[in-house]
C-alpha positions as CSV (number, residue, x, y, z in Angstrom):
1,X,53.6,105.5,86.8
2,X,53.1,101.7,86.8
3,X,52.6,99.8,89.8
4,X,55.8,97.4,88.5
5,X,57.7,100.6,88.3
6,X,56.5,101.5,91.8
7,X,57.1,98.3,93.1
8,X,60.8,98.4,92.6
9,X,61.0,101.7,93.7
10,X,59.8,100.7,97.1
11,X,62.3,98.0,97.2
12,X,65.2,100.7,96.2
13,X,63.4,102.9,99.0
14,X,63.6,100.1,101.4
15,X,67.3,98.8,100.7
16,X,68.7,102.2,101.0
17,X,67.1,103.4,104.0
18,X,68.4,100.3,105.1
19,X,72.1,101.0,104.2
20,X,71.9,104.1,106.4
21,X,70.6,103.0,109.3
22,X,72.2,99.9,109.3
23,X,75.8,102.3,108.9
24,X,74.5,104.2,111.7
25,X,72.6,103.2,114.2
26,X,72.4,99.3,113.8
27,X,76.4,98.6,112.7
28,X,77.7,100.2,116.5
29,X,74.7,99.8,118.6
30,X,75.5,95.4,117.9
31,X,79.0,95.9,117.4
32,X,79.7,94.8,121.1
33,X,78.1,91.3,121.1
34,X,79.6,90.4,117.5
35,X,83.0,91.6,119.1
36,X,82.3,89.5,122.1
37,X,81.3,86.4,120.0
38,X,84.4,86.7,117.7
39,X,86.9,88.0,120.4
40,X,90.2,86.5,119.4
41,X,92.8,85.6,122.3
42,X,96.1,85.7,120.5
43,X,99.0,84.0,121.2
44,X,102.4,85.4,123.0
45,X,105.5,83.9,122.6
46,X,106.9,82.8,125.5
47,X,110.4,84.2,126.8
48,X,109.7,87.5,125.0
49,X,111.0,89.8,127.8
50,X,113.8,91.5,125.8
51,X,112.2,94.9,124.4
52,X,112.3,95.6,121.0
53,X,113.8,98.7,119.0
54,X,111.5,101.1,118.1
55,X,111.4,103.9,116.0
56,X,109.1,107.0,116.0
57,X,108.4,108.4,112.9
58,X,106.6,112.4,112.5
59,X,106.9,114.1,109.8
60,X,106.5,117.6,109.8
61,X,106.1,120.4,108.3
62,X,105.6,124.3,109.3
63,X,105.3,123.2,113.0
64,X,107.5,125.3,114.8
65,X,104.3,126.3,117.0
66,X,104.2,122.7,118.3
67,X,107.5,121.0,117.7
68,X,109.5,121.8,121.1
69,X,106.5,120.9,123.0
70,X,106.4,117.9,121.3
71,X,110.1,116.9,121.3
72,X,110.0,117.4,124.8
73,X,106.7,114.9,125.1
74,X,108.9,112.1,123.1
75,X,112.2,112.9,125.9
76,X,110.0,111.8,129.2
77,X,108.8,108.8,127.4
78,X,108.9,106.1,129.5
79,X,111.2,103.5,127.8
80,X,114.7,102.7,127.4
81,X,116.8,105.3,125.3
82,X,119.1,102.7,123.8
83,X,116.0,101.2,122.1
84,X,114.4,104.1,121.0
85,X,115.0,106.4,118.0
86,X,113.1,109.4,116.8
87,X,113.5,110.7,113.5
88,X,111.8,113.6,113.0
89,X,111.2,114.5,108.9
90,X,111.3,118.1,108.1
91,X,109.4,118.2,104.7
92,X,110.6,121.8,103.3
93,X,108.7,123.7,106.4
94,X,109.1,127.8,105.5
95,X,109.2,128.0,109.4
96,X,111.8,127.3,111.9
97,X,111.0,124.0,112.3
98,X,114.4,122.0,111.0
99,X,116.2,124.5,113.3
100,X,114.6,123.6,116.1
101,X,114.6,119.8,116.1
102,X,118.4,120.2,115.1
103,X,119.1,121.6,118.7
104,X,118.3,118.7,120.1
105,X,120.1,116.4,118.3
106,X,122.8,115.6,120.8
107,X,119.4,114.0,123.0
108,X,118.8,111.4,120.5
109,X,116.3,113.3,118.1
110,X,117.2,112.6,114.5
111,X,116.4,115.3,111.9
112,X,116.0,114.1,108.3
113,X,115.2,117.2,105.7
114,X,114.0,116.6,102.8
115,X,115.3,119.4,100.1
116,X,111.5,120.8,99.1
117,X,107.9,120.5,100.3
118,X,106.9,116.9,98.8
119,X,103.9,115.6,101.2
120,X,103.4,113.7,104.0
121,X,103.7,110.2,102.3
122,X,106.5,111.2,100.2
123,X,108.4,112.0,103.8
124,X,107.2,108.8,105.3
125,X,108.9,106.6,102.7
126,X,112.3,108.1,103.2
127,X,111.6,108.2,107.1
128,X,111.2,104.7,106.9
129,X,114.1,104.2,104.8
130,X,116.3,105.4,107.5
131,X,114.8,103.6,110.6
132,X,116.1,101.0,111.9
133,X,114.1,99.5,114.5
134,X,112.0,96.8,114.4
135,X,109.0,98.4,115.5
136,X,107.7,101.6,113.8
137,X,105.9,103.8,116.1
138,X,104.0,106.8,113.8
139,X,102.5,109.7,115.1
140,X,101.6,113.7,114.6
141,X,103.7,116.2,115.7
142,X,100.5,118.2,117.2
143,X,100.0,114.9,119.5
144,X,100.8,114.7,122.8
145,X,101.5,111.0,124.3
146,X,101.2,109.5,127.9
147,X,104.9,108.6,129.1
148,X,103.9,104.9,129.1
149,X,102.6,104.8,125.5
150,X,105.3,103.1,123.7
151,X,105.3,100.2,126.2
152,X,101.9,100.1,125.5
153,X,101.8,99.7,122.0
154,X,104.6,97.0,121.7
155,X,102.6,94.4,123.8
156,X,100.7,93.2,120.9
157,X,103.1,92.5,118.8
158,X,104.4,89.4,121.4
159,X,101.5,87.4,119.2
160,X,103.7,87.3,115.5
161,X,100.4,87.1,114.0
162,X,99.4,91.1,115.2
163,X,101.1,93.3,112.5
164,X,99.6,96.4,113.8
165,X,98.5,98.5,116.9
166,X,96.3,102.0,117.0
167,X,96.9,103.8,120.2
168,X,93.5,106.0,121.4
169,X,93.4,109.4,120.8
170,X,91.3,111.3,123.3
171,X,90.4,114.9,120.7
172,X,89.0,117.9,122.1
173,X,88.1,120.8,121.2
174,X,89.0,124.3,122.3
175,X,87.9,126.3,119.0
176,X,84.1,126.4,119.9
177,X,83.2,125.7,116.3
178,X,80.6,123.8,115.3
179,X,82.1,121.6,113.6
180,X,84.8,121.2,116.2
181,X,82.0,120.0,118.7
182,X,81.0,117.9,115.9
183,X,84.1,115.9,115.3
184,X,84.6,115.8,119.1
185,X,81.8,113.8,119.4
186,X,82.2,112.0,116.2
187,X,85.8,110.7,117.5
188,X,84.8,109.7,120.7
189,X,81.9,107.2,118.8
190,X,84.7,106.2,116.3
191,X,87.3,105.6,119.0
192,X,84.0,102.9,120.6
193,X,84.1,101.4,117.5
194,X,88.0,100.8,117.1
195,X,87.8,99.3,120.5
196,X,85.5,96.7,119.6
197,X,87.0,95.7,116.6
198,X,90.0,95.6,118.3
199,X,88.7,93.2,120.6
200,X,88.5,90.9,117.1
201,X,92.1,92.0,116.4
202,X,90.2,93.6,113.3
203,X,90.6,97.2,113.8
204,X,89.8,98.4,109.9
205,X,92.3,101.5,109.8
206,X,94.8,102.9,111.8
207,X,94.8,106.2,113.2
208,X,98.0,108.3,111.7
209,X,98.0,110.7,115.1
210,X,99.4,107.2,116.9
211,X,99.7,103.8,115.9
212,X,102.4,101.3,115.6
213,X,103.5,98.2,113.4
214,X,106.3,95.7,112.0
215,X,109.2,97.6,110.2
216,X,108.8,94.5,107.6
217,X,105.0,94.6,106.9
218,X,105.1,98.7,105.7
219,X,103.7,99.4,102.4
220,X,105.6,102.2,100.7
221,X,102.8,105.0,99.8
222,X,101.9,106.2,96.4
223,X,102.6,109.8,96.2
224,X,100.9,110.4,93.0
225,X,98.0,111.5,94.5
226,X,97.0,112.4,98.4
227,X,96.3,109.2,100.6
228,X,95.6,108.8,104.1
229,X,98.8,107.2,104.6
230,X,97.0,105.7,108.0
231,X,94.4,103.9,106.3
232,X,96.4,102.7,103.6
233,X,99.5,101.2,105.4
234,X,97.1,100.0,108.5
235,X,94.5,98.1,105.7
236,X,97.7,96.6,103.8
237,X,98.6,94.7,107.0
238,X,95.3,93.0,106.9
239,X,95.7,92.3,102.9
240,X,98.7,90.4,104.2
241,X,97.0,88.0,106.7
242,X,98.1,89.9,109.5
243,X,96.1,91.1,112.9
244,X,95.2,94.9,113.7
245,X,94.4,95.5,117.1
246,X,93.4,98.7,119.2
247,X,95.1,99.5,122.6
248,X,92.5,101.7,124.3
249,X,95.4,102.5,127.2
250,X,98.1,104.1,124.6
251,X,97.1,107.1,125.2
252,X,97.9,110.6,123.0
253,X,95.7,113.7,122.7
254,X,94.7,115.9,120.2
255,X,93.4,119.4,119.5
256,X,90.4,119.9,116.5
257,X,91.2,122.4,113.7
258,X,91.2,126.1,114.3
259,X,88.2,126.8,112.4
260,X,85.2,125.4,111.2
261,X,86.0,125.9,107.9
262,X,89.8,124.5,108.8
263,X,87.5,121.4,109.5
264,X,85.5,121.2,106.5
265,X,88.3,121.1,104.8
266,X,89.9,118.6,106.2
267,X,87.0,116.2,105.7
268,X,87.3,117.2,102.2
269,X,90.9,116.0,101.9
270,X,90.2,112.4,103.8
271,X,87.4,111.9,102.0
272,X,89.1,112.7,98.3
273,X,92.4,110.7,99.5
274,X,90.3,107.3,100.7
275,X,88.8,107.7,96.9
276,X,92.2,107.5,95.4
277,X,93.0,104.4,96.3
278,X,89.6,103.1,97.0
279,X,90.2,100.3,94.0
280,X,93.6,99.0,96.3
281,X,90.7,98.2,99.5
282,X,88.8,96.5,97.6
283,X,90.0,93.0,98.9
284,X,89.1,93.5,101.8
285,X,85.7,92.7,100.6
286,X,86.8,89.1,100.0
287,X,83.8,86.9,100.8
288,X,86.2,84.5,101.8
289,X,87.2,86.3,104.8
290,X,83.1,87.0,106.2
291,X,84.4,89.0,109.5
292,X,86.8,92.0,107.8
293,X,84.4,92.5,105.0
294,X,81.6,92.7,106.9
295,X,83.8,95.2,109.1
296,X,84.9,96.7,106.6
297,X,81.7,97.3,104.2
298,X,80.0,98.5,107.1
299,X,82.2,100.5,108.5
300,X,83.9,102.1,106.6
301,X,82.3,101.6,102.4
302,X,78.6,102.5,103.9
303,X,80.4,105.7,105.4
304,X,81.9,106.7,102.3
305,X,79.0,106.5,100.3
306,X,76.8,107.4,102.8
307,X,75.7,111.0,100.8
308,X,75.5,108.9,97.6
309,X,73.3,106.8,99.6
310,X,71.2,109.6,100.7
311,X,70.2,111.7,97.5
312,X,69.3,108.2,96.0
313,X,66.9,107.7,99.0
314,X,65.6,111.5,98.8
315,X,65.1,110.8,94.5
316,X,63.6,107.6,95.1
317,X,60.9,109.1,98.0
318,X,60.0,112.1,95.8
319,X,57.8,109.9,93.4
320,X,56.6,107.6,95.9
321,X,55.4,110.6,98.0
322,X,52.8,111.6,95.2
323,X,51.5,108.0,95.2
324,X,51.7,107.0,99.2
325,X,51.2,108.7,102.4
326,X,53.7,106.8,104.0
327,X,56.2,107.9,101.8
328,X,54.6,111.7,102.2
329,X,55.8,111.7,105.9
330,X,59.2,110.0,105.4
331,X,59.7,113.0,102.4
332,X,58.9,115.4,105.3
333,X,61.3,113.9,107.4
334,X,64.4,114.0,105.3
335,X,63.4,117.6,104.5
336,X,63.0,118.8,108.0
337,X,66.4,117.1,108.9
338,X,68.1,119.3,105.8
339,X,66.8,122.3,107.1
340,X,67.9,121.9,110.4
341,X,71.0,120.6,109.5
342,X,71.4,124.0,106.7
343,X,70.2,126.8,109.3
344,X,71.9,125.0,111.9
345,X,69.2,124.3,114.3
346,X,70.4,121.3,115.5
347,X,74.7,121.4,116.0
348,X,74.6,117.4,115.4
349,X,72.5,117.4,112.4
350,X,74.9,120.3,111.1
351,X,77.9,118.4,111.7
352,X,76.0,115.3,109.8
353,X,75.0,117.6,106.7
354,X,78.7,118.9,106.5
355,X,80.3,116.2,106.5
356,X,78.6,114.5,104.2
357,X,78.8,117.2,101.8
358,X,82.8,117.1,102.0
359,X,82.6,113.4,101.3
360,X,80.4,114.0,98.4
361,X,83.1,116.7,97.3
362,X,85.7,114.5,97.7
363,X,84.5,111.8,95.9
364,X,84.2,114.5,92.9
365,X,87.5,115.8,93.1
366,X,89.0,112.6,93.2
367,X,87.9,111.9,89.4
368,X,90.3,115.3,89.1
369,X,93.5,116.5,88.5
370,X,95.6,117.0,91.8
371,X,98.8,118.3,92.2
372,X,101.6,115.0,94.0
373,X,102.9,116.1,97.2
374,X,102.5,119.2,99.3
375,X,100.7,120.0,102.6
376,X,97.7,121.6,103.2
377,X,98.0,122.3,106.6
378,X,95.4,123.8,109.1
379,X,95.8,125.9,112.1
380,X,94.9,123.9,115.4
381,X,92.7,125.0,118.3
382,X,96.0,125.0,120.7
383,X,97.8,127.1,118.2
C-alpha cells in the first residue's frame, strides 16, 4: 500500500474516531456551558392568568392491563375539569380496552374507536381531529403522571414563541434484563441532555410518553410507513420557527419492556421509523440556523449513524494495523470492547453493542417493504 493511500486513511481513521467520541463523550460532557452561554429567557405575555383548554390525547391499543390505572391517574390531575378533555383512542384493541374507558365516560373521559387496528399515528390524526382545546397534551397510556403535570407543562407556552413542551420521564426498570438496566441508564443520560437543551428552548425531539404543544402548529403524520410520531411532530415545530423547551418538574413515570428481547426490538422499530422520514429532518441542518443543527447533528444524526460510523472505523484500522503500532493497539481495543460487549462481560458495553446493532437493522429495513399501520406492542415490566 502507498504512503498517499495510507495517508488518507489516517485522516478517515482520525475523523471517525472523532465523530464517536465527539457523539459520546465530548457532545454531553460540554453540553452544559454551551447551554449556559446560549440560555434563552423567553418572553411571557403579560395578563395571561386565564388557563387555557387542554386536551390529552393517548391512544391505545390492547391495554386493558394498564388503562383503569391510568384513567384513574388522568381523574386526580390537578387542574380544572372545565378546561380539560381526555380523549382516549381505541385503535381496534382485541382486549377489553374500549369497554373499559366507556365506563367512565360520564367523568369526562372521551372514547374515540377507530373501526380496525390502523397504528398509532393513524389514531393520532383523528384524535386530533376531534380535540378541541388549545393545548394538546400527548402521552402513553402505560405512563403514570404527577397530579401537577398539566399545570406544568402549559407555563411555557405564556412566551407565543414556545410551540412545544417535553415533560421528564423518570423510567425504571423492574424486568432485570440487561437491556432493561441498559436503557434505564441510557434515559436518565438522555433526559440530562433534554434538560440542557431545554435550557436553549432547543430540545431536538419530544418524548411521546408526555409532552405538550399548540393545537395549530401539529403536523398530521404520514402513515405510510412507521414514524416516531414524537420526533416528527416535536422537530416540525422547530421547522416552523417555533421554540421547544424541556420542563424537568412535569413529571410522569415509566416501566422498561418485559424482556430483553421486548427491548431489542423496540430499538429496532425507533431506529427503522427515524429512517423513514429522515429526508423530512434534514432542515434542520440549515447552516443558517448554527445552534439546532449543531444540536441536532450531534445529537441526534451522529447517534443514528453511530454503527455505520463504527464498522468504517474498525475497516479503516485493519490496514493501518499491519503498517503502524499505534493503530495495532487501537485494533485491539475495538476488539476487546466487541467481545465484552458479545459475551456480555461488561452490562454497559452489552447494552452499547445491542443497540447499535438494532440501529444498524433499522436502517436496513427501512430501504424495505413495511406493512402501514398496526401495533407492535411489547409487554411491560409492571404488566
Amino acid at each position: 500500500m502507498n504512503e498517499q493511500t495510507l495517508f488518507y486513511l489516517q485522516i478517515a481513521y482520525w475523523v471517525l474516531l472523532f465523530l464517536l467520541v465527539h457523539c459520546y463523550v465530548l457532545f454531553p460532557v460540554t453540553l452544559p456551558f454551551v447551554s449556559e452561554i446560549f440560555k434563552r429567557k423567553g418572553s411571557k405575555a403579560e395578563g395571561g392568568e386565564e388557563l387555557p383548554k387542554v386536551s390529552i390525547l393517548i391512544s391505545a391499543y390492547n391495554e386493558e392491563a394498564v388503562i383503569e390505572r391510568k384513567i384513574q391517574n388522568l381523574l386526580e390531575l390537578d387542574y380544572p375539569k372545565e378546561k380539560l378533555e381526555i380523549l382516549i383512542g381505541d385503535d381496534g384493541s382485541a382486549d377489553r380496552t374500549a369497554e373499559i374507558v366507556e365506563r367512565y365516560k360520564d367523568q369526562g373521559i372521551t372514547l374515540v374507536k377507530a373501526p380496525q387496528n390502523a397504528g398509532k399515528a393513524a389514531m393520532l390524526n383523528r384524535l386530533h381531529k376531534h380535540a378541541t382545546g388549545d393545548i394538546l397534551l400527548f402521552c402513553d397510556a402505560n405512563t403514570i403522571l404527577f397530579p401537577n403535570v398539566v399545570r406544568k407543562l402549559i407555563d411555557p407556552f405564556k412566551d407565543k414563541k414556545n410551540g412545544c413542551a417535553c415533560g421528564h420521564l423518570i423510567l425504571t426498570d423492574k424486568s432485570g434484563s440487561e437491556l432493561g438496566r441498559g436503557e434505564s441508564a441510557y434515559w436518565d443520560l438522555e433526559s440530562e441532555i433534554k434538560k440542557f437543551e431545554g435550557m436553549m428552548d432547543l430540545l431536538i425531539g419530544g418524548n411521546g410518553a408526555l409532552y405538550a404543544i399548540r393545537k395549530e402548529l401539529y403536523t398530521d403524520l404520514p402513515t405510510k410507513k412507521s414514524v416516531m410520531d414524537d420526533f416528527f411532530v416535536t422537530t416540525k415545530i422547530l421547522q416552523k420557527g417555533y421554540y421547544s423547551t424541556f420542563i424537568s418538574s412535569a413529571i410522569g413515570t415509566e416501566q422498561t419492556s418485559k424482556e430483553t428481547t421486548g427491548e431489542y426490538r423496540r430499538k429496532v422499530r425507533i431506529g427503522r421509523a427515524n429512517f423513514n422520514y429522515l429526508l423530512s429532518y434534514l432542515p434542520l441542518l440549515n447552516p443558517f440556523r448554527p445552534l439546532r443543527c449543531y444540536l441536532f447533528f450531534s445529537h441526534k444524526i451522529l447517534r443514528w449513524f453511530s454503527p455505520h460510523i463504527f464498522i468504517l472505523l474498525l475497516l479503516v484500522n485493519i490496514p493501518l494495523a499491519w503498517y503502524y503500532n499505534p493503530y495495532r493497539i487501537s485494533l485491539g481495543i475495538i476488539i476487546a470492547l466487541l467481545l465484552t460487549g458479545l459475551f456480555k462481560i461488561i452490562p454497559g458495553a452489552y447494552y452499547f453493542l445491542s443497540m447499535n446493532m438494532a440501529m444498524l437493522k433499522g436502517f436496513v429495513l427501512s430501504f424495505g417493504k413495511e406493512k402501514s399501520g398496526g401495533w407492535a406492542r411489547e409487554a411491560r415490566s409492571d404488566e
